[in-house]
Every structure is written in structure tokens, then in C-alpha cells.
ZASE-593246 format. One line per 10 residues: number of its first residue (from 1); their letters; for each residue x, y, z of C-alpha. Coordinates in nm, 2 decimals. Layout:
NUM> A> X Y Z  ... $
! end
This chain:
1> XXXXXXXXXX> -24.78 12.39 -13.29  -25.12 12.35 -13.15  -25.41 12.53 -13.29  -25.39 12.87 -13.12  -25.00 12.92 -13.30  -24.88 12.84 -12.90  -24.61 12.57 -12.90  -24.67 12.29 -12.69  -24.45 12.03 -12.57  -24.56 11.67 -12.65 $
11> XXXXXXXXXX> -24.45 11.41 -12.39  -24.22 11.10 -12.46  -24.39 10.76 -12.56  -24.13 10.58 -12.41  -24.18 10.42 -12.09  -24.09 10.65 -11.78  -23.83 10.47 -11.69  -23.64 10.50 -12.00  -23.65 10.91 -11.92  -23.32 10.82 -11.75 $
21> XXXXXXXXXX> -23.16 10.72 -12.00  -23.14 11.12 -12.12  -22.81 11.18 -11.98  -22.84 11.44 -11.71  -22.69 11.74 -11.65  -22.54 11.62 -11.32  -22.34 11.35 -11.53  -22.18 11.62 -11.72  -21.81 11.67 -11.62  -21.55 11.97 -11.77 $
31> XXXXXXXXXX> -21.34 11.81 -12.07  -21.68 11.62 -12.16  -21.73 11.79 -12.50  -21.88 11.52 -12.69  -22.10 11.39 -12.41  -22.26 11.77 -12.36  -22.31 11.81 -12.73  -22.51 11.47 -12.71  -22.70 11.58 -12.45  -22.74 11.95 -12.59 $
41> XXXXXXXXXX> -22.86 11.73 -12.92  -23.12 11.50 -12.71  -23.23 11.81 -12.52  -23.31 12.03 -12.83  -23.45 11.77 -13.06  -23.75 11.76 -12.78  -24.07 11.75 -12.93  -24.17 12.12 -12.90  -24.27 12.33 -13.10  -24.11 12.68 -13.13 $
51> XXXXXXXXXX> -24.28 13.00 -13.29  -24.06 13.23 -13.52  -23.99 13.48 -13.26  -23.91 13.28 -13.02  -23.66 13.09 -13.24  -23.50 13.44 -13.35  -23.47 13.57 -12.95  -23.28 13.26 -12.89  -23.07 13.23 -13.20  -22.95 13.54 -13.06 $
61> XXXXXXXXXX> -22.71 13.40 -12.80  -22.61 13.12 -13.04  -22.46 13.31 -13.32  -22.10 13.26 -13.32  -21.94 13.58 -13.38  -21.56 13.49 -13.42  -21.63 13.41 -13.74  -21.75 13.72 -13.89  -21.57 14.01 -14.00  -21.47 14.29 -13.76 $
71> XXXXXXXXXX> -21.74 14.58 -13.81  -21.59 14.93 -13.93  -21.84 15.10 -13.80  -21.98 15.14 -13.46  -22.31 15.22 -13.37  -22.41 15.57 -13.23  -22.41 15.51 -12.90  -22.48 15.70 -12.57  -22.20 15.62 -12.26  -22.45 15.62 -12.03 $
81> XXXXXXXXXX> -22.58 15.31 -12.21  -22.20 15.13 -12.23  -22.21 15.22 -11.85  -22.56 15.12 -11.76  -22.47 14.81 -11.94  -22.08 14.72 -11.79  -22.27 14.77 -11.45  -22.55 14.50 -11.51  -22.22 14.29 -11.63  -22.05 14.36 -11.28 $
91> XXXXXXXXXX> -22.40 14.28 -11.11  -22.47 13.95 -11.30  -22.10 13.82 -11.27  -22.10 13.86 -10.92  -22.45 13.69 -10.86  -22.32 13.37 -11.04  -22.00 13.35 -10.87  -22.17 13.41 -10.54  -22.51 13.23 -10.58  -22.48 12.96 -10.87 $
101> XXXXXXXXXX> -22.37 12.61 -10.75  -22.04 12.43 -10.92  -22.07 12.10 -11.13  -22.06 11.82 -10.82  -22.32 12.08 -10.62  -22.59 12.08 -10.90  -22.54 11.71 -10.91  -22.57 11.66 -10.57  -22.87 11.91 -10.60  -23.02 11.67 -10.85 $
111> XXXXXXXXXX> -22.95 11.33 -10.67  -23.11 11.54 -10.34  -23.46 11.33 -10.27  -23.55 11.72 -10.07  -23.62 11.79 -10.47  -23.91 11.72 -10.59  -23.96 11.55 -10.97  -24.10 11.89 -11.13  -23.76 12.10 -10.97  -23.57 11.84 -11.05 $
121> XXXXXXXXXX> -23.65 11.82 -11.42  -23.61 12.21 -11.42  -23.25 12.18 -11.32  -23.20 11.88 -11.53  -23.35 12.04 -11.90  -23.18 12.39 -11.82  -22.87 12.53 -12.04  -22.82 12.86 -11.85  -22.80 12.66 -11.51  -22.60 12.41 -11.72 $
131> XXXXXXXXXX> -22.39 12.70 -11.83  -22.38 12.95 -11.46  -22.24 12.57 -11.32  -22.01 12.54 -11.49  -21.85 12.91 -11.51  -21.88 12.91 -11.11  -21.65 12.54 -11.16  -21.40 12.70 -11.40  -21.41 13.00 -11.18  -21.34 12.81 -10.85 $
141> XXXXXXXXXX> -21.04 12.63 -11.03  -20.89 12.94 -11.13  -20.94 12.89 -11.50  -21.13 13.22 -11.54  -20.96 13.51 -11.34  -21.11 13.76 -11.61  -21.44 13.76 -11.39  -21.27 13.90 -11.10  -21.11 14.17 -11.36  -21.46 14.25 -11.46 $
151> XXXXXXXXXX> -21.60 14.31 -11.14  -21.37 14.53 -10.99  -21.26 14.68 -11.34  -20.90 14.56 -11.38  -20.88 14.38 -11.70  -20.49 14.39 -11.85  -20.46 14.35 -12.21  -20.16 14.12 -12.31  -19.88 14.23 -12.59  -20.06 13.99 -12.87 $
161> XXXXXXXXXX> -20.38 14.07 -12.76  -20.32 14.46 -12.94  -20.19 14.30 -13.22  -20.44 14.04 -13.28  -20.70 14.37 -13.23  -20.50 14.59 -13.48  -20.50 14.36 -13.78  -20.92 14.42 -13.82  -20.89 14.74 -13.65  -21.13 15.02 -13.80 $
171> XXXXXXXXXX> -20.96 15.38 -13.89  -21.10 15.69 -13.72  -21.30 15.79 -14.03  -21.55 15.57 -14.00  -21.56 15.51 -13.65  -21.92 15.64 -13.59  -21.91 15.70 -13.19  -22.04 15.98 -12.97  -21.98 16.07 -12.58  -22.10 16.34 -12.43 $
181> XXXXXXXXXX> -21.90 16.69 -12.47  -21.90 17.02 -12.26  -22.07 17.31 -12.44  -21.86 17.64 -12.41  -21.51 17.76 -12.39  -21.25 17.66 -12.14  -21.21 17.91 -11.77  -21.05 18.18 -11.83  -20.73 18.18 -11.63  -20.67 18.56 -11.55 $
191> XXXXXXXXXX> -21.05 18.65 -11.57  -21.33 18.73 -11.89  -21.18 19.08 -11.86  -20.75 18.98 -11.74  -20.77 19.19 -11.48  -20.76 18.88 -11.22  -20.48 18.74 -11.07  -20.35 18.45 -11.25  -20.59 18.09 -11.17  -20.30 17.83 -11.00 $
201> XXXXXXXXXX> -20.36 17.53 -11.25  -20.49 17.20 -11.14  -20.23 16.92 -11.19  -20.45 16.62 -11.18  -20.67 16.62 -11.49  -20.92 16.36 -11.32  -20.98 16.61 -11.03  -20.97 16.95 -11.28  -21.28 16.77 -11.43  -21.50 16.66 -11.13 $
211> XXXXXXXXXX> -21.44 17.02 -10.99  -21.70 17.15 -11.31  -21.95 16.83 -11.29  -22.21 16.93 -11.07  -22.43 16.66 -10.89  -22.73 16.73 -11.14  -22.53 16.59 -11.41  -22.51 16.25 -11.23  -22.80 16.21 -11.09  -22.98 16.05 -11.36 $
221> XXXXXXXXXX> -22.66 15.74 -11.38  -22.90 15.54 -11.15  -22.68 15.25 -11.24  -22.40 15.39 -10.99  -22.39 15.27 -10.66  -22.38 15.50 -10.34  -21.99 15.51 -10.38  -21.97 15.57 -10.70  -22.19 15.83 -10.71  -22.02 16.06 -10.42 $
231> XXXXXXXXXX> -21.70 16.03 -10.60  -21.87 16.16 -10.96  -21.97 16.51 -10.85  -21.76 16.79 -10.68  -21.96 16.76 -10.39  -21.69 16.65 -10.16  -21.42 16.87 -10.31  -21.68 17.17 -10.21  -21.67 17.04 -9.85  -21.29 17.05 -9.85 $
241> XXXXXXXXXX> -21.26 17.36 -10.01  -21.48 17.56 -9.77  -21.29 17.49 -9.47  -20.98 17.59 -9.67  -21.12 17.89 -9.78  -21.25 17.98 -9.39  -20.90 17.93 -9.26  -20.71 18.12 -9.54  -20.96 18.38 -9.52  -20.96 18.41 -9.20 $
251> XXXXXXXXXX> -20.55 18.46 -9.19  -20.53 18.69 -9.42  -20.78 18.92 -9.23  -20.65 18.89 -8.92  -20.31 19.06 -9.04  -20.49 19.29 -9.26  -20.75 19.43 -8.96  -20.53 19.47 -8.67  -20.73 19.65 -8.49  -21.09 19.52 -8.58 $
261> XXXXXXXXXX> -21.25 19.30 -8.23  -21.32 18.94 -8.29  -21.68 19.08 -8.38  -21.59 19.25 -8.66  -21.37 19.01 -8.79  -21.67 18.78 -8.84  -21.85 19.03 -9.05  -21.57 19.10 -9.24  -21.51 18.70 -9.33  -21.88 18.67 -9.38 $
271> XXXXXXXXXX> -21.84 18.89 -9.65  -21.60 18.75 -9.79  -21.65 18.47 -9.83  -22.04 18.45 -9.85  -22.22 18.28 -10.17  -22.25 18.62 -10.37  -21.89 18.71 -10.35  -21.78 18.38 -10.46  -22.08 18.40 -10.72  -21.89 18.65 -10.88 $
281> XXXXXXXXXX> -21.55 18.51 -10.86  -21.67 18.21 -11.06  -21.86 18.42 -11.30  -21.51 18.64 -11.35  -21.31 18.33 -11.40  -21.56 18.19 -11.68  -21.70 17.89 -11.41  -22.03 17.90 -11.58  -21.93 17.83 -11.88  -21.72 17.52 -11.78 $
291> XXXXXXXXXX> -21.99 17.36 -11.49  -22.19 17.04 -11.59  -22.54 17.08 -11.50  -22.85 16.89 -11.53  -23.00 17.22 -11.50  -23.14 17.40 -11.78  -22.97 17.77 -11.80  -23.33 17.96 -11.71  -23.36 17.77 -11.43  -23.00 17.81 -11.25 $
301> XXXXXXXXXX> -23.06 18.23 -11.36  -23.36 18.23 -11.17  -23.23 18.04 -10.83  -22.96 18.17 -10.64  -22.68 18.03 -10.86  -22.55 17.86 -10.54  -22.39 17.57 -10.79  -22.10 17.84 -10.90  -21.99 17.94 -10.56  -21.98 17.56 -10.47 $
311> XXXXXXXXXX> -21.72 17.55 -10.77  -21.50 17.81 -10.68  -21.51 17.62 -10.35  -21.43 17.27 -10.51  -21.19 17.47 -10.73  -20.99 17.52 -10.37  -21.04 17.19 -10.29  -20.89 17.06 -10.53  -20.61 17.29 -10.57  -20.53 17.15 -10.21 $
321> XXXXXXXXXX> -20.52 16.86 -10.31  -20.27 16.92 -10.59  -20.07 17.17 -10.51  -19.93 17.38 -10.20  -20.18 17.56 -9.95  -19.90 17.85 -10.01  -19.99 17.91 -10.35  -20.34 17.90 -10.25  -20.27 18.17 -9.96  -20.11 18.40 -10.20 $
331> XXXXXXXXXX> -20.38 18.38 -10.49  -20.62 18.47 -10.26  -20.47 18.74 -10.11  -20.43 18.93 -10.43  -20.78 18.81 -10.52  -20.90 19.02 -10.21  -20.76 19.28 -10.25  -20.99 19.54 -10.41  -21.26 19.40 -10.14  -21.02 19.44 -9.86 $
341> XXXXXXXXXX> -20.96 19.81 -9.94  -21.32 19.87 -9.95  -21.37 19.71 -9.68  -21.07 19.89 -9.46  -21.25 20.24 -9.52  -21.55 20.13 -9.26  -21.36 19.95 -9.05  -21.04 20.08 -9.01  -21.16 20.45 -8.92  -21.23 20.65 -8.64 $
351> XXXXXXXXXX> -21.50 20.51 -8.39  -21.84 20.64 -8.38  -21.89 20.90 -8.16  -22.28 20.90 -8.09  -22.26 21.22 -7.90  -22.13 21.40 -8.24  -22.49 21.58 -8.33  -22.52 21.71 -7.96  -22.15 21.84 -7.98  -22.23 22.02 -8.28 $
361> XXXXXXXXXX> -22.55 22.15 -8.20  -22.37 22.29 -7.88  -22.12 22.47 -8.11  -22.32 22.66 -8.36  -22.65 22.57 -8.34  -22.93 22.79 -8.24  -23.32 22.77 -8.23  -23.37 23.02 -8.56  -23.04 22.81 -8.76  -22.91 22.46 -8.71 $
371> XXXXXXXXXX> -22.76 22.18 -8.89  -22.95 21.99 -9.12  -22.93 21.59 -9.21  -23.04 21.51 -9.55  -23.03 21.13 -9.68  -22.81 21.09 -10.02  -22.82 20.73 -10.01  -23.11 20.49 -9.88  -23.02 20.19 -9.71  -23.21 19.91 -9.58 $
381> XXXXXXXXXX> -22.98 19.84 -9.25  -22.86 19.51 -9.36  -22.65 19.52 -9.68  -22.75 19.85 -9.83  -22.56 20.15 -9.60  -22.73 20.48 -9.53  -22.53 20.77 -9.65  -22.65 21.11 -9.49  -22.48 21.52 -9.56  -22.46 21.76 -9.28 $
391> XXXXXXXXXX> -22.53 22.11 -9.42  -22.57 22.43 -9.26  -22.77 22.68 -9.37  -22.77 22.53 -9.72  -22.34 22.47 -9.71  -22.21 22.10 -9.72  -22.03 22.03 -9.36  -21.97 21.70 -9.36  -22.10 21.35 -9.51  -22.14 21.02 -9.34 $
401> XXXXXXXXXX> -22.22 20.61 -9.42  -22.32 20.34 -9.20  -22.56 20.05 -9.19  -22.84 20.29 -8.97  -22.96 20.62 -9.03  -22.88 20.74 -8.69  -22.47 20.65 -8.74  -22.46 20.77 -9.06  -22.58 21.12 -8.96  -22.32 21.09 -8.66 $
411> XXXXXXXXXX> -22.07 20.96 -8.89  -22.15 21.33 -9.08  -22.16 21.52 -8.74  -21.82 21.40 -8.68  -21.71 21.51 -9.02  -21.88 21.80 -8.96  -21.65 21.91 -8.65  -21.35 21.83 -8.79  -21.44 22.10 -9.08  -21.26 22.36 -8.93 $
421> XXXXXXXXXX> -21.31 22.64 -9.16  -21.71 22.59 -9.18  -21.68 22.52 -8.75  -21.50 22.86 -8.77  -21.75 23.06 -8.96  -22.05 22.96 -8.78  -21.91 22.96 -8.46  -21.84 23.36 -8.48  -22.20 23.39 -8.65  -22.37 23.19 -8.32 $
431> XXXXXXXXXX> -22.18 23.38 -8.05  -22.28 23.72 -8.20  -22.63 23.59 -8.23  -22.58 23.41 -7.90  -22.51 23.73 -7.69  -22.84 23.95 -7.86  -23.06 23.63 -7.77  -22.87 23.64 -7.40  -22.95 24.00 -7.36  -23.32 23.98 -7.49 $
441> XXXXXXXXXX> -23.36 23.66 -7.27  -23.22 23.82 -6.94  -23.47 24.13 -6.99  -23.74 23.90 -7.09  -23.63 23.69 -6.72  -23.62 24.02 -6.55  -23.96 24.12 -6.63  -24.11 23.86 -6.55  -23.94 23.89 -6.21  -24.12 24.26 -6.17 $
451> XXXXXXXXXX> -24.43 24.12 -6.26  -24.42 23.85 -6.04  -24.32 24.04 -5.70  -24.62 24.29 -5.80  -24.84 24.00 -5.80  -24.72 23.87 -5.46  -24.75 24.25 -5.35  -25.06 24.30 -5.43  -25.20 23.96 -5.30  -25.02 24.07 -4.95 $
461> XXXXXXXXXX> -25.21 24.41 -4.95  -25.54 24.25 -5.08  -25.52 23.93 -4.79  -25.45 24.23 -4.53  -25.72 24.44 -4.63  -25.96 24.13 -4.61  -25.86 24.02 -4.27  -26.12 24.08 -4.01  -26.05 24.40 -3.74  -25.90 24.21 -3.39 $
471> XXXXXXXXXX> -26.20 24.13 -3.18  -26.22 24.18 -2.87  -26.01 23.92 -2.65  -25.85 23.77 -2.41  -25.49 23.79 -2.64  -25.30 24.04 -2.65  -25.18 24.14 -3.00  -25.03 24.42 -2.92  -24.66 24.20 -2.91  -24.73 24.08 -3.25 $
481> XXXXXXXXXX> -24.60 24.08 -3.49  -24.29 23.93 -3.30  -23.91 24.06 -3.43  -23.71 23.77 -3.58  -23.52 23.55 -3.42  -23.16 23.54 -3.62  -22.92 23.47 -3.32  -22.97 23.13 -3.28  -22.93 22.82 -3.52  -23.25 22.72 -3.74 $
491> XXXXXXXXXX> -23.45 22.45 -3.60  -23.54 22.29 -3.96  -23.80 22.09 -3.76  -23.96 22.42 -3.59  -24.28 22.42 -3.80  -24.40 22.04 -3.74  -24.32 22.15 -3.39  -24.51 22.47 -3.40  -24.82 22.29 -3.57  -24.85 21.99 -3.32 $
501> XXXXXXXXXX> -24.85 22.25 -3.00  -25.13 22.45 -3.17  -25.31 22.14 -3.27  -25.31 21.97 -2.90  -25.35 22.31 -2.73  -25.60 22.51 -2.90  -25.71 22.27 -3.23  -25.59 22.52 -3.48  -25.29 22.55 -3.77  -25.07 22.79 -3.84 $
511> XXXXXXXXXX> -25.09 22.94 -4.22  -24.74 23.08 -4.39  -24.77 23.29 -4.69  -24.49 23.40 -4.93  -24.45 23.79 -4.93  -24.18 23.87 -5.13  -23.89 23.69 -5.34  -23.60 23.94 -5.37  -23.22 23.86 -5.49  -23.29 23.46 -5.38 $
521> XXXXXXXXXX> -23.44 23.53 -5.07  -23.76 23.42 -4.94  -23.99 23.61 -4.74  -24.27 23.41 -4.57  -24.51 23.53 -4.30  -24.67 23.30 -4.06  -25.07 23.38 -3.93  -25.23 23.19 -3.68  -25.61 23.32 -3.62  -25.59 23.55 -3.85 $
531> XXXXXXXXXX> -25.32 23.73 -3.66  -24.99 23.83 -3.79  -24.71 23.62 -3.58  -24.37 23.75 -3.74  -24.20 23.74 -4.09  -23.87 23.56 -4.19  -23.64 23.56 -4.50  -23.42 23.27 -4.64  -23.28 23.10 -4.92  -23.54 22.90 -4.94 $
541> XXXXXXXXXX> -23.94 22.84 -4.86  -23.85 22.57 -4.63  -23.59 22.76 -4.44  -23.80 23.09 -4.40  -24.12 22.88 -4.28  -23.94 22.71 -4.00  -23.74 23.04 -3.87  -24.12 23.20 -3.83  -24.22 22.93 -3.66  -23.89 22.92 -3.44 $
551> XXXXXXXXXX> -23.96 23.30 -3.34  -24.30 23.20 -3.19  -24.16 22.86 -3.06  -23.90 23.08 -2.84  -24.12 23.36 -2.71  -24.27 23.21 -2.42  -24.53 23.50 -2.38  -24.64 23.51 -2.73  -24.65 23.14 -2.76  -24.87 23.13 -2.41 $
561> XXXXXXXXXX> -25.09 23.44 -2.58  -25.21 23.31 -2.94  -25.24 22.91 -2.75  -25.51 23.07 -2.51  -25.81 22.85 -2.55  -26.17 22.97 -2.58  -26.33 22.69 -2.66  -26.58 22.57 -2.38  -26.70 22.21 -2.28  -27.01 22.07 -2.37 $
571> XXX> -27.28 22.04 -2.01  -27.45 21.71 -1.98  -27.78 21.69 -2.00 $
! end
């Protein structure tokens, strides 16, 4: 050991070319026992020095154990460790079969002159290449068939091989060896509280138990490859088991809600089988006390608690998968049965009439006393329904529910008129108050009437008495004002007729006033410079302003009188 407690390795005196005369590893052949202890003898009485440690790390590998007793005990061990460690076994087996060369390669290797002197002493003076050689040899003779049992985990034991084991074999009492263990009590086949229909069991027990192992309890075996780690969790099972669960669902529904529209089915299913109803399922049938988590129990309370509705679901799956899709069918239609009842009272019922409040109103309702809507029940229009009392005058008519306020207060309208005692006794009370509220209204309609035609009166005498006396003139209006014409048919288009003559003929406009408005008729009187022409009546404005204008229009001499023009022309200058 040199002075720093490193060892060294101190070369050969001999002359280099008696370094050959080490036999090498390529000379080494199977059967050749005596020769490789030789060389295992040369090799390790090298002049180098080893520390302690070192010697203790190797001495390790070298310590025959077939010659010790059997230990009694076993040391407390965790099975992720066994596993972590079988799988670096499978990985390190499969990288000397594949990669390590056999006997006659390595000494080809050696012989190679494409290896240099420093590679080629590496290969020469090493007893795990030594040793990977010759396992790959033994292996590719077919002298060690265990290896392939080790990689793909199909090792058979032989009939001697148990005997052998059971002559040092340690008793149960002493065996000192823990695996992990699920916390909690078994599921709970008819429910926490047997009121459920009975669970159908799961057959395979290999399956039962990868239903309840949820991927966070796997997660951390990083020594599993991809495939090994789908097939650990219930992931896959959940996938199954949804699309079983849709498709039962979905029959039993279909039979149950005969009359419900493709829309409705939806929402029904959606229900059904949505995360919170399948949440509570699980939770019913004990599923949380059962599920392997990596999760802590604060931290699935305070997420949605997904991971139990995606074990009912695997739970399905793998019922499938075991057992008949019959039995599945008629589990879960007893399981859905209290929901489907509830559900049958909103959607097997009478169809919303949104005409209901107006129908009612109509009925007995009056300006001084109508029905009233009072919410019992918020709802927030999405999963919480609205649920709303019709009352009248302080008496309970009728009560409705439904996702909006507006349906639920028609839902309570239409209760409302089927009440037919409460529809009875207000309808007498509103036609008695009806008819007094007729008769006051008609006298109030009538009065205004008088009131009105005094109005018109009285502007008719007031626009007389302000007209001008009749100048002196040329017209004669001594023919006015003309009879009515009521002989002939109305010329509706007598007053544009009437207004275009006067305006190309003299520049003026005829003026109508209303006079009168008696029993539907209207009086209108038509003026042109200030002179009264004629009066008409009709049954409307319109028709009582054109059959003025048609009296002047078909009196030639009147007509040529008031279209006398006085206007003169202006002289040039």
C-alpha cells in the first residue's frame, strides 16, 4: 500500500514477453476446472494491494453459502424491495444473454489486432467478463434454461426440490416477514345500512383485487415497465365498465320512460350515471374502505372523490368480465330504482302548459285581487329546482317545481286550475265583482262620450262664430251648404280629387272638420274659403271626408262657384 493508504499495483519484473505465459482468459474452455483455478490463482496473487473495505465488498460475492445453515428468520422486508430487486434480476439477465459474447467470441475478441494492448488486458484480467462469457456459453448450449424462467417468470420447482427445501424449512413462528395489508373492513355486500340489493360477487380473486387498487398506489413501483403498470391499477377495468354501465343504463330507461324524447332520455342517463351518483353507490357499498390509494384520506375528502365512482365502474367491469351481463342488468335495475321513481314524477307528468298563469288570471283574476306566486324552494336552474305556491287571497291553489322560476310558477298555475273547488269559489266571487266593475266602467265610457260630443259642439259653435261675415263677391253662397249626395256609390278617392282641382284652379285646400260622433257615425264638414260646402256622416272619418268632397265633386254649379278665381296677374314693368 503506497503512502496515501491507496493500493497500487506494482508491475511484473519479468521480461514482457513472459506476460504471456499468464494463461489467458480466451484459453479457458468449459470442463477446464483446474486450468481456471490456476489462472484465478495467478490472477489474484497480483501484486496489489487491497484496502480492508475493498477486500470486505468483494468477499461478498465469494462467500459460499451452501454451506451454512438455513436462516430461521427472515429479515423485515418491504415487497416493493423483493420486486424492485427480481426486476433488476430480469434486466441484468437479459443484458448478458443479449449483449455478453460466448467463450470462442471473447477469444476471438482477444486475438482481434482492432484491440488495442490496454482493452485487451481489460478483457484478459476480468472475472465478471470471465464469468458473463461463460453463462452466455452455457446458456447458448442449453445447459441453463432457468435464465429464460427468470426473465419471463416461469420457474417450475421439481418434486425433490420441496423436499430438499422442507428438511431446513423455518416454522411460521419465527418467520419475521411483512407485505403490505389493506387498512379497513371488507365491502359490504347489501350496503353499510342492508338496504341495497345484493353486490353479484366477483369470481376471479386476481381481478376482485385490482378493481380496489387505484393507480396512486402504483405509481411509486418505478421498477414496472409500461405494461406492467396498466395491468396493476383498475384503470382499464374503469374503461370497460363505463361503456357497460352507458348501455345497461341506457336500456333500462328506455323501457322505463316510454314516453320521454331522445332529449330527455339524455338527461335522465346523465343523471344516472354521473360521478356523484356513482359516488354514492360506492360509499353505500363500503368502496372507500376497500380502495388502495396513494392518497392521503384529507386529500381525496377535499377533491371530488372521482377515484370511488371509477370503482364502482371497474367493479362493473369486472363483473363482465366474470360473470353474465344478465346479472349485471338485473342488479342494476333494482339499484335504480328509488332514483327512477323520483325521477318519473318530473318526467312522466303532464306537459307544461306556459299559457297556465294567463288562463288563470282570465278566470278569477281581477285588478283589486289576483293570484299570487311565492317561492318555497330556491333553485339555482341547473341542479337545484325552483318550487313556487299559487295562493289566492292568502288560500294555497296549487304548488309547482321545475329547474326555472317561470315553469315552476306555471307548473303551480296548472295545479291551480285543476283545483276545482278553489276554481269554483273564486270564479262566483269574480263574476259578481266582474259585473259591478262592468256597470261602473260602461257609465264611466259613457260619460266620457257626453263630454266629448260637448267639446266637439262647442268647438263647432265657437269656429262658426269666428268665421268672417261673406264678403262681397263674385260666388254665390247662397247654394251652400250643398244637401248630401247618398244615391250614388262613394268615390273613396273623392277628396285627393277634390284637393288637386282646387289646387290647379284657384291655389287653395279644402279644410274638413269633425262635428259630431254619434252611435259610430261620423260627421265631418268640409270648408273651402271659409265657406261652409256640405256635411256628411259615416262609419268612419275617411268615409265621411270623401262623401263631402263627392257632393261638391258632382254639383257642377257649386264646383264652378267656390273654383272662381280672383287672383289677378302681375303687369310688367
Amino acid at each position: 500500500m503506497s503512502a496515501n493508504g491507496k493500493h497500487e499495483v506494482v508491475k511484473s519484473d519479468k521480461p514482457e514477453k513472459n506476460k504471456q505465459s499468464t494463461p489467458p482468459i480466451h484459453d479457458l474452455s468449459l470442463g477446464q476446472s483446474k486450468r481456471h483455478a490456476s489462472f484465478v490463482k495467478e490472477t489474484t496473487t497480483k501484486k496489489a494491494r487491497i484496502t480492508d473495505d475493498d477486500f470486505k465488498a468483494y468477499s461478498v460475492y465469494h462467500e459460499p453459502v451452501f454451506d451454512k445453515d438455513p436462516k430461521n428468520v427472515v429479515g423485515v422486508l418491504d415487497q416493493h424491495r423483493l420486486e424492485y430487486a427480481m426486476r433488476q434480476l430480469q434486466k441484468n439477465i437479459s443484458t448478458v444473454i443479449q449483449q455478453s459474447p460466448d467463450i470462442s467470441e471473447l477469444q476471438l475478441l482477444c486475438k482481434s489486432s482492432n484491440v488495442d494492448n490496454g482493452s485487451r488486458v481489460l478483457l484478459e484480467n476480468s472475472e465478471l467478463m470471465a464469468t458473463a462469457s461463460k453463462l452466455k456459453t452455457l446458456y447458448k448450449i442449453g445447459k441453463l434454461p432457468i435464465l429464460d424462467g427468470i426473465v419471463k417468470n416461469d420457474i417450475a420447482l421439481e418434486k425433490g426440490d420441496e423436499k430438499l427445501l422442507a428438511e431446513n424449512a423455518p416454522t411460521l413462528e419465527n418467520l419475521n416477514f411483512t407485505l403490505p395489508t389493506v387498512s379497513g373492513a371488507e365491502i359490504s355486500p347489501n350496503g353499510v345500512d342492508n338496504t341495497l340489493p345484493e353486490l353479484p360477487s366477483i369470481d376471479d380473486r386476481s381481478l376482485y383485487e385490482k378493481v380496489f387498487t387505484h393507480r396512486s398506489s402504483v405509481s411509486k413501483k418505478s421498477y414496472l415497465d409500461v405494461k406492467d403498470l396498466i395491468h396493476s391499477h383498475n384503470e382499464r377495468l374503469e374503461f370497460l365498465g363505463d361503456s357497460i354501465l352507458n348501455n345497461l343504463v341506457t336500456g333500462i330507461i328506455y323501457k322505463e320512460f316510454p314516453d320521454c324524447n331522445e332529449g330527455d332520455l339524455s338527461k335522465i342517463r346523465s343523471h344516472l350515471v354521473s360521478n356523484k351518483t356513482l359516488i354514492d353507490f360506492a360509499l353505500q357499498y363500503g368502496f372507500d374502505k376497500r380502495l388502495r390509494t396513494g392518497l392521503s384520506e384529507e386529500s381525496i375528502n377535499k377533491g371530488s372523490r372521482k377515484l370511488y365512482a371509477d370503482a364502482f365502474e371497474a367493479y362493473i367491469g369486472a363483473l363482465s368480465m366474470s360473470g353474465s351481463i344478465d346479472i349485471i342488468r338485473e342488479w342494476l335495475a333494482k339499484l335504480y330504482v328509488p332514483l327512477i321513481d323520483d325521477l318519473k314524477s318530473d318526467y312522466n307528468k303532464e306537459p307544461l302548459n306556459k299559457n297556465a298563469r294567463s288562463e288563470l288570471y282570465a278566470l278569477i283574476g281581477t285588478p283589486e285581487m289576483c293570484p299570487q306566486y311565492e317561492t318555497v324552494h330556491e333553485g339555482d336552474g341547473i341542479h337545484k329546482k325552483y318550487t313556487v305556491q299559487c295562493l289566492m287571497n292568502g288560500e294555497l291553489m296549487g304548488r309547482g317545481t321545475e329547474y326555472s322560476f317561470k315553469d315552476a310558477c306555471a307548473r303551480a298555475a296548472m295545479e291551480a286550475l285543476n283545483n276545482k273547488a278553489m276554481l269554483n269559489k273564486y270564479f262566483v266571487e269574480f263574476r259578481s265583482v266582474d259585473a259591478t266593475r262592468r256597470e261602473e266602467r260602461n257609465a264611466k265610457e259613457q260619460l266620457k262620450k257626453e263630454e266629448k260630443l260637448k267639446r266637439l259642439q262647442e268647438s263647432h259653435e265657437a269656429d262658426i262664430a269666428s268665421l268672417p261675415s261673406t264678403p262681397p263677391s263674385p260666388i254665390n253662397t247662397s247654394i251652400f251648404p250643398l244637401p248630401t249626395v247618398t244615391d250614388t256609390p262613394l268615390d273613396i278617392e273623392a277628396k285627393n280629387k277634390l284637393y288637386g282641382l282646387l289646387g290647379k284652379k284657384v291655389g287653395v285646400a279644402p279644410e274638413y272638420f269633425v262635428v259630431s260622433e254619434i252611435n259610430g257615425l261620423q260627421t265631418v264638414e268640409l270648408r273651402i274659403r271659409n265657406i261652409i260646402i256640405s256635411q256628411a256622416s259615416d262609419s268612419s272619418k275617411k268615409k265621411a271626408m270623401a262623401r263631402a268632397a263627392q257632393t261638391l265633386l258632382e254639383n257642377e254649379t257649386a264646383l264652378k262657384e267656390i273654383c272662381k278665381d280672383f287672383r289677378t296677374k302681375k303687369t310688367e314693368t
